[in-house]
NUFI-711996 format. One record per residue: residue in one letter; residue number from 1; x, y, z of N, C-alpha, C in turn. Coordinates in steps of 0.02 Angstrom, whole numbers, m for minus. Example, Ala and Ser with C-alpha at 12.3 -4.5 7.8 and 13.67 -1.06 7.14 Angstrom:
2
- aa_i_n_u_n_v_n_w_ca_u_ca_v_ca_w_c_u_c_v_c_w
- a_1_660_m284_390_615_m225_390_660_m165_390 .
- s_2_642_m112_354_684_m53_357_645_2_394 .
% end
This chain:
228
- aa_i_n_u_n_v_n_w_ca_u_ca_v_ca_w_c_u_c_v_c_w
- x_1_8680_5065_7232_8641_5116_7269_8653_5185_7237 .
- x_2_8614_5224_7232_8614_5282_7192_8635_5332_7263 .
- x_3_8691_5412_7224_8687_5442_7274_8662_5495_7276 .
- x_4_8616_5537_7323_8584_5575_7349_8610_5618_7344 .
- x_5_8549_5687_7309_8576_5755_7297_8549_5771_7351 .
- x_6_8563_5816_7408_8539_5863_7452_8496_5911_7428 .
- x_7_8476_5948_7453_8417_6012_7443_8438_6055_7507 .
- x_8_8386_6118_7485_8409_6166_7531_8394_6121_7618 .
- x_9_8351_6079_7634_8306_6046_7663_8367_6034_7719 .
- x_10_8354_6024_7788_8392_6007_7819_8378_5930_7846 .
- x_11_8412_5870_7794_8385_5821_7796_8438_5774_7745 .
- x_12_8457_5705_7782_8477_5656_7758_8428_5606_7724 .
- x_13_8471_5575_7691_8439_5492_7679_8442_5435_7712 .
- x_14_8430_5394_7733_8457_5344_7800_8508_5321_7771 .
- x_15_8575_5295_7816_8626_5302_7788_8637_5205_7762 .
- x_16_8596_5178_7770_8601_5118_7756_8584_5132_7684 .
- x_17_8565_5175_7656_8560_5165_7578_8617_5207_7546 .
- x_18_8679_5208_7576_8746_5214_7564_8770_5166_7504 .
- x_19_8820_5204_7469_8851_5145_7404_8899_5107_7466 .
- x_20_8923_5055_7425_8964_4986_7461_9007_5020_7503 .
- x_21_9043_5081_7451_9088_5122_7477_9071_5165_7549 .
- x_22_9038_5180_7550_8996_5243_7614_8983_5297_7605 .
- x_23_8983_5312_7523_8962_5381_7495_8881_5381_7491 .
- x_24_8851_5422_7535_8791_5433_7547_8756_5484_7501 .
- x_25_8794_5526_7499_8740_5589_7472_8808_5645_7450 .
- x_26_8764_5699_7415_8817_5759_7386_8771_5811_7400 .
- x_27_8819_5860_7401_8789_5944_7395_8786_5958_7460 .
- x_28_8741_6011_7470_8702_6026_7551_8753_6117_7566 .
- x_29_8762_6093_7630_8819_6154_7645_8834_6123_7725 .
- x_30_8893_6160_7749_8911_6128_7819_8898_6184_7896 .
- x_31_8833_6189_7872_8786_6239_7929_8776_6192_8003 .
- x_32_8802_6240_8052_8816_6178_8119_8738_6141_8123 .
- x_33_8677_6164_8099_8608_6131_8091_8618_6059_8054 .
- x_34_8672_6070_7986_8665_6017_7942_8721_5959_7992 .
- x_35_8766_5992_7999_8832_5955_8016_8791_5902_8089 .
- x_36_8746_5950_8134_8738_5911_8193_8694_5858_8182 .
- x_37_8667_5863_8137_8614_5812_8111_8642_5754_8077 .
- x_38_8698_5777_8049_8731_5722_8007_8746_5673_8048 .
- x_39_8783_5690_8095_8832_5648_8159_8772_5640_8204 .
- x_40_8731_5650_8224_8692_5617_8257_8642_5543_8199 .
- x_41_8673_5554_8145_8617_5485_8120_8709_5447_8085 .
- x_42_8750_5460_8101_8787_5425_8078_8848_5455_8016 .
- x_43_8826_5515_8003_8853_5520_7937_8897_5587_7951 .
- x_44_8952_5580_7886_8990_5644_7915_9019_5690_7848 .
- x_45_9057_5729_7851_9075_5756_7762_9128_5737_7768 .
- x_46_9166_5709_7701_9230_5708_7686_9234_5709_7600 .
- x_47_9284_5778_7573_9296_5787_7502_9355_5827_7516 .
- x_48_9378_5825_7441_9437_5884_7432_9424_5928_7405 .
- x_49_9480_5969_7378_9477_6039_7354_9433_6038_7283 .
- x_50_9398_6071_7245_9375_6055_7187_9320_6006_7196 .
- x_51_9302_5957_7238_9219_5942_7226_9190_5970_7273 .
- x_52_9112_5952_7266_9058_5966_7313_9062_5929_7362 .
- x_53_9023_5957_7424_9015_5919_7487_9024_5839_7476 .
- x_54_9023_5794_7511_9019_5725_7481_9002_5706_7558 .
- x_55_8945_5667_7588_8917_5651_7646_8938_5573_7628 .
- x_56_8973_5541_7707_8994_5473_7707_8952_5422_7763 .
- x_57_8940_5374_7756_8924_5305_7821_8964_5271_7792 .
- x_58_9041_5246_7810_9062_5199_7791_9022_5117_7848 .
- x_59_9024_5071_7791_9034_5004_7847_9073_4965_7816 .
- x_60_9127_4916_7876_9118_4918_7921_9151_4976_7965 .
- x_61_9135_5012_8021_9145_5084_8062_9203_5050_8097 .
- x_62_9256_5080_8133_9287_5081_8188_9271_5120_8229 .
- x_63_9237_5087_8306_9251_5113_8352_9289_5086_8402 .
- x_64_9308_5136_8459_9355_5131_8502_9297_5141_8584 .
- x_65_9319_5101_8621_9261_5082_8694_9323_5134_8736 .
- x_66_9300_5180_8778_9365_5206_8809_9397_5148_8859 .
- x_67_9370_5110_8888_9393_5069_8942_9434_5017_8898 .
- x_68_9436_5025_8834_9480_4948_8813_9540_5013_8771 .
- x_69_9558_5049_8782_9623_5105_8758_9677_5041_8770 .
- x_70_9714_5039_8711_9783_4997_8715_9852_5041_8721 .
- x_71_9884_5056_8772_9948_5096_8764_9996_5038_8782 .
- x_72_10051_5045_8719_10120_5010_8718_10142_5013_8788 .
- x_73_10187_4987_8819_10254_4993_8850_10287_5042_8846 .
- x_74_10287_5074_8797_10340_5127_8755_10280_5194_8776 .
- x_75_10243_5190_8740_10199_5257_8754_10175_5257_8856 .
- x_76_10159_5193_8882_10169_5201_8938_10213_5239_8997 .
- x_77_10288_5221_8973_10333_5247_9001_10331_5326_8979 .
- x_78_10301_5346_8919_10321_5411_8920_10263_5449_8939 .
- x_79_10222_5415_8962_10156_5445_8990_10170_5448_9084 .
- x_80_10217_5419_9085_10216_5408_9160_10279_5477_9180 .
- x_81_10329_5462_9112_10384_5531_9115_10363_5582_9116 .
- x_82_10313_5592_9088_10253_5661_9087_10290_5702_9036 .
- x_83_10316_5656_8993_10345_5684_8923_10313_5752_8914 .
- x_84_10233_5740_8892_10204_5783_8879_10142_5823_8929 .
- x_85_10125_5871_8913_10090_5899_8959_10024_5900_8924 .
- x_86_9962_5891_8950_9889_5882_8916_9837_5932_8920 .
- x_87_9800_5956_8877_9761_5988_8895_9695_6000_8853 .
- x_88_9638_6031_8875_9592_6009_8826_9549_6081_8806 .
- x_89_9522_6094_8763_9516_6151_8710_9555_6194_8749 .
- x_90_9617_6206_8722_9631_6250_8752_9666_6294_8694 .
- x_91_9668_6247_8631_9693_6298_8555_9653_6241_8502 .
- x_92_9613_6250_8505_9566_6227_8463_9571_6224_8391 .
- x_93_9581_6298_8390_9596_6340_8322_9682_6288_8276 .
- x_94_9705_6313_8340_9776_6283_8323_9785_6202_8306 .
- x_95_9751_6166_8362_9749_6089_8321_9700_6079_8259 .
- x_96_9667_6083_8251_9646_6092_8189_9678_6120_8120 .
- x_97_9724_6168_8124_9758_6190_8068_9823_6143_8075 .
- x_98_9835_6122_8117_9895_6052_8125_9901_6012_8100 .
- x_99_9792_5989_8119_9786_5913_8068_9771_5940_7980 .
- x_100_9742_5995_7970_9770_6013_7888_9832_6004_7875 .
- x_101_9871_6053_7910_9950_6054_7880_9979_5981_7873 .
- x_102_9960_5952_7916_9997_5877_7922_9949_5839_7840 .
- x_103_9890_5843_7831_9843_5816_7792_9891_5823_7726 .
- x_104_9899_5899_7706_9932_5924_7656_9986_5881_7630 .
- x_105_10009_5891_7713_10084_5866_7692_10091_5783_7662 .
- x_106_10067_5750_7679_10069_5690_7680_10001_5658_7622 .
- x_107_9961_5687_7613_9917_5654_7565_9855_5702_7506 .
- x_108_9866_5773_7519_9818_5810_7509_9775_5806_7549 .
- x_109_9745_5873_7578_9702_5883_7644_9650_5905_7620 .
- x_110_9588_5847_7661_9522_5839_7631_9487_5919_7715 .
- x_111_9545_5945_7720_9529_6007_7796_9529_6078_7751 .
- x_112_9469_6066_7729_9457_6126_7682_9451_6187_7721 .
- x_113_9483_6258_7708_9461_6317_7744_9378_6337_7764 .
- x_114_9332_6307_7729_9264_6305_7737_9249_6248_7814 .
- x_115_9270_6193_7810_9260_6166_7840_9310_6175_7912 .
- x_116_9365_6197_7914_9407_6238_7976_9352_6272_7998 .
- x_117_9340_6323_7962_9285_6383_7977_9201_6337_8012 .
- x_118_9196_6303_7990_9135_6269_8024_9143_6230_8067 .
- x_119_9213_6208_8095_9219_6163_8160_9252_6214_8204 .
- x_120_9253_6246_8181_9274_6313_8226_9193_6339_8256 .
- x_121_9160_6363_8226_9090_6372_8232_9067_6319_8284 .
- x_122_9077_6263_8278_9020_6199_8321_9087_6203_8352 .
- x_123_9161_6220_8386_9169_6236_8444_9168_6283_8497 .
- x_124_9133_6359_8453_9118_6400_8502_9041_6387_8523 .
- x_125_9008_6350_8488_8941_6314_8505_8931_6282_8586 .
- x_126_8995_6248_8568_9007_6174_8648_9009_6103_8635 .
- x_127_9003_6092_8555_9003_6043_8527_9075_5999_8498 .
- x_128_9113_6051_8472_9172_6015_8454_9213_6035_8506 .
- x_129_9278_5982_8533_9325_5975_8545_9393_5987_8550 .
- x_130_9443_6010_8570_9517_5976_8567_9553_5954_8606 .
- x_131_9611_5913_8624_9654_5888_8655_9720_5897_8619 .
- x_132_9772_5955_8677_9816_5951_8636_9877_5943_8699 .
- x_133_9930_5921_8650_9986_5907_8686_10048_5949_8686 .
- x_134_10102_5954_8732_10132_6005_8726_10201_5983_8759 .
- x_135_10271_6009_8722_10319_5979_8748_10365_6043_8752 .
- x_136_10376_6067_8813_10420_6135_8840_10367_6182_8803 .
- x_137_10304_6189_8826_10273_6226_8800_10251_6248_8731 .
- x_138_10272_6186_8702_10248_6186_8613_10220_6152_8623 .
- x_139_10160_6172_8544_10092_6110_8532_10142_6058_8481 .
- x_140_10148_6003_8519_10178_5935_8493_10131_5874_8441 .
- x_141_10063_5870_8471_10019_5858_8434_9948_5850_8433 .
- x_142_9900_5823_8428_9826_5820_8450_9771_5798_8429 .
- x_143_9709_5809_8443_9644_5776_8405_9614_5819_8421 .
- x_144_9546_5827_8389_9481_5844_8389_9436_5827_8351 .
- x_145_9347_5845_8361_9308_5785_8353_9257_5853_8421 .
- x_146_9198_5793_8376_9101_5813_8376_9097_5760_8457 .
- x_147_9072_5808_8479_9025_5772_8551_8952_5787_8534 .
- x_148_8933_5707_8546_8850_5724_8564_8830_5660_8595 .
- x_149_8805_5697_8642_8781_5629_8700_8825_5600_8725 .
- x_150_8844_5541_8731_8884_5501_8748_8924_5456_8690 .
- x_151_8936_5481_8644_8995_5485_8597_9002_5524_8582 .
- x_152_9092_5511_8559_9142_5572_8549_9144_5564_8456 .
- x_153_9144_5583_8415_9182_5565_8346_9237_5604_8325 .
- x_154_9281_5554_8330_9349_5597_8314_9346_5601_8250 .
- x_155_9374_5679_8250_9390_5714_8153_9466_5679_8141 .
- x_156_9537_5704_8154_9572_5709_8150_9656_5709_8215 .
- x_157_9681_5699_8180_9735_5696_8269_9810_5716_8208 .
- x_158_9853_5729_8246_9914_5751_8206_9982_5757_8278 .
- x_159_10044_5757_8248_10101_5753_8279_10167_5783_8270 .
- x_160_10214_5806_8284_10243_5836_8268_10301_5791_8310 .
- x_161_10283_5759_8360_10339_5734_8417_10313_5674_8418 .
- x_162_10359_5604_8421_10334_5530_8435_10280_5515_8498 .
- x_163_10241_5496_8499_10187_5473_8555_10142_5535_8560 .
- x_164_10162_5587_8540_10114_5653_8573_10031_5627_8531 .
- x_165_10030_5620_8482_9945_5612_8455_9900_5556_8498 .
- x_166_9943_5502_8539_9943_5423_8559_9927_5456_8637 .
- x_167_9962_5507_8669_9963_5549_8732_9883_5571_8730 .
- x_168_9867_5597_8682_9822_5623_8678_9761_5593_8671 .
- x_169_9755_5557_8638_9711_5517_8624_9711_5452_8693 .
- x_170_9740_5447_8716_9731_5403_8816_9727_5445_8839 .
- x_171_9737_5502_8838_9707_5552_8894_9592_5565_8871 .
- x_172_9597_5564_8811_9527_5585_8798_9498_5510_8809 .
- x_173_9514_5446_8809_9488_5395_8829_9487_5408_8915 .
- x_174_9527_5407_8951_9538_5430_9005_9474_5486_9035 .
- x_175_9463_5523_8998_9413_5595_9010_9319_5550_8999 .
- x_176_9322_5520_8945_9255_5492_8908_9263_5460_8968 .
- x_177_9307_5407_8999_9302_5344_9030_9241_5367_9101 .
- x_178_9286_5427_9125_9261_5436_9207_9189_5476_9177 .
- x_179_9172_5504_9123_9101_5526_9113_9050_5490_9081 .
- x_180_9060_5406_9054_9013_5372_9056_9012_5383_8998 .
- x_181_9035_5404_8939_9019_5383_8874_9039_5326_8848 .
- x_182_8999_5316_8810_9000_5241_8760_9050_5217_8736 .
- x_183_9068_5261_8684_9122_5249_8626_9159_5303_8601 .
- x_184_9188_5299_8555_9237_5343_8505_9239_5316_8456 .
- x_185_9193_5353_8408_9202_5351_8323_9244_5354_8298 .
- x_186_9307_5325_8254_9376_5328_8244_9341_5346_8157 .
- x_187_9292_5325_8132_9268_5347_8064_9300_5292_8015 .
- x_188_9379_5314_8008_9407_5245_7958_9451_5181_7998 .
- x_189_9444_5133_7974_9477_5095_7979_9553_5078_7986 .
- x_190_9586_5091_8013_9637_5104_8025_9705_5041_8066 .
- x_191_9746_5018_8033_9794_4984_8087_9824_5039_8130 .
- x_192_9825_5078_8117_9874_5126_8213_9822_5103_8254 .
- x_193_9738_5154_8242_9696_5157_8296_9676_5071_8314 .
- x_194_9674_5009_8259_9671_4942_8308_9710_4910_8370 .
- x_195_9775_4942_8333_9817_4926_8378_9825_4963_8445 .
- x_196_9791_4998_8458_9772_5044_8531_9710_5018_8545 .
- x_197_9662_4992_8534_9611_4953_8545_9547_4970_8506 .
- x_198_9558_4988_8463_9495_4987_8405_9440_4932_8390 .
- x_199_9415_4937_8373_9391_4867_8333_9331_4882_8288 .
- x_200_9315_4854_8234_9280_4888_8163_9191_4843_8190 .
- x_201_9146_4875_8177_9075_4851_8193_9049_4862_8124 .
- x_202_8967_4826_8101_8946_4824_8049_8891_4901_8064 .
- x_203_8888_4932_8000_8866_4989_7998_8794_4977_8051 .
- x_204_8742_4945_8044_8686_4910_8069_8715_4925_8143 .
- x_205_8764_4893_8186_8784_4882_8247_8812_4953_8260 .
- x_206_8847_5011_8224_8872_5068_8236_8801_5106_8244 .
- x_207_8733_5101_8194_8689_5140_8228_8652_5110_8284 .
- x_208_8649_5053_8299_8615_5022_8371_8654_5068_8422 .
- x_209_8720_5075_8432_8755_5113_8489_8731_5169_8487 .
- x_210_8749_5203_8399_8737_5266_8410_8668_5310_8440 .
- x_211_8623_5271_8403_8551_5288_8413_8551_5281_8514 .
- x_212_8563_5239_8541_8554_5248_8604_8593_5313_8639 .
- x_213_8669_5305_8620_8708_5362_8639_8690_5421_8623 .
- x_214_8648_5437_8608_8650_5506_8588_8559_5525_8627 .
- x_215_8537_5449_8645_8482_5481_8703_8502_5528_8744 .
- x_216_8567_5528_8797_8612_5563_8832_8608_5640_8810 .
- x_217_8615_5681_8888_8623_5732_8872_8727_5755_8848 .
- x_218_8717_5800_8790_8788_5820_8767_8822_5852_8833 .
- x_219_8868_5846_8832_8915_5896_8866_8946_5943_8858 .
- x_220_8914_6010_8854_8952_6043_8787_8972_6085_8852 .
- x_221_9010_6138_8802_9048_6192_8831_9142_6169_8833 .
- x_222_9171_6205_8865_9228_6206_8890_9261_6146_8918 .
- x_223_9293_6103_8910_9303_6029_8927_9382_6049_8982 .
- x_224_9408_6106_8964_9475_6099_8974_9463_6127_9061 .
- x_225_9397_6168_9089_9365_6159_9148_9338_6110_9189 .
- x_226_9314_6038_9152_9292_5986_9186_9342_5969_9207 .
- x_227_9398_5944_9185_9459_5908_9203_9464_5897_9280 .
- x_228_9481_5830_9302_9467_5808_9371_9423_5800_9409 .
% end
């Protein structure tokens, strides 16, 4: 499959004509117009420092159903200790530069300052997300991630303290659960997120969900106000 140069045009290719890999397309820019369009047909950016944009559909997708969330024994008990304390956009800014620093640290971070700067943007929008966790009043660890409709797609999650990213992530299943959304886009494939209840679908079956989920009206704004 050949991959797709972008144009100024605010416009994909269908993502089924993705290489084997899930590299869809190159170029473009990450304007909350381009970005919301992307994630509503499936597709999302991921590159590092030194190339161009690089637009992905991997298959097969992992998603996560909020009602099937798997928490250990172990993360149970410390969810019940109230180890940590939860909360939702409430440093947005801050989990996000978490999951860079952590990216860095551990593999080279595809959390380019361009792209900080543009999920920062689609969260003063009402569109992006965070959930963060906090232990004696430190951010311990967290996620964030694109709402539209009735799916969530998680970007990134990071930790600093055992269970805090795992806290966080059953609390936002917990949140999706009581508002009737579908799923949670986990994006890669992953043994942590199966083992909490993941499970991988064929690209074909990730847009059947998606395309319906996103009939739904978004929920945007302030999340850390809905709570309860």
């Amino acid at each position: 499959m050949p991959v797709f140069a972008l144009t100024n045009e605010i416009a994909f290719p269908h993502p089924s004509l993705a290489t084997p890999q899930g590299l869809l397309a190159v170029g473009g820019d990450l304007s909350p117009e381009r970005l919301l369009l992307a994630y509503r047909m499936g597709i999302f950016p991921w590159y590092n420092e030194g190339d161009p944009i690089l637009w992905w559909s991997p298959s097969p997708r992992l998603i996560l159903y909020p009602a099937d969330i798997h928490a250990s024994r172990s993360l149970l008990r410390s969810i019940r200790r109230e180890s940590f304390s939860v909360t939702f956009d409430q440093d947005f800014g801050g989990v996000i530069r978490a999951c860079a620093a952590a990216r860095r640290r551990d593999e080279g971070t595809w959390l380019l300052p361009e792209m900080i700067e543009a999920y920062e943007r689609l969260h003063h929008m009402g569109y992006a997300h965070s959930v963060e966790t906090r232990k004696d009043g430190e951010l311990s660890g967290g996620l964030y991630g694109i709402s539209l409709g009735r799916c969530f797609f998680g970007e990134s999650m990071f930790f600093c303290r055992p269970d805090a990213s795992k806290t966080a992530l059953v609390a936002l299943a917990a949140f999706l659960s009581s508002r009737g959304f579908s799923f949670i886009d986990c994006q890669q494939n992953t043994a942590h997120l199966r083992r909490m209840g993941a499970r991988p679908v064929s690209r074909r079956r990730f847009l059947e969900l998606l395309n319906e989920a996103v009939k739904a009206p978004t929920l945007k704004g302030n999340w850390g106000r809905m709570e309860g």
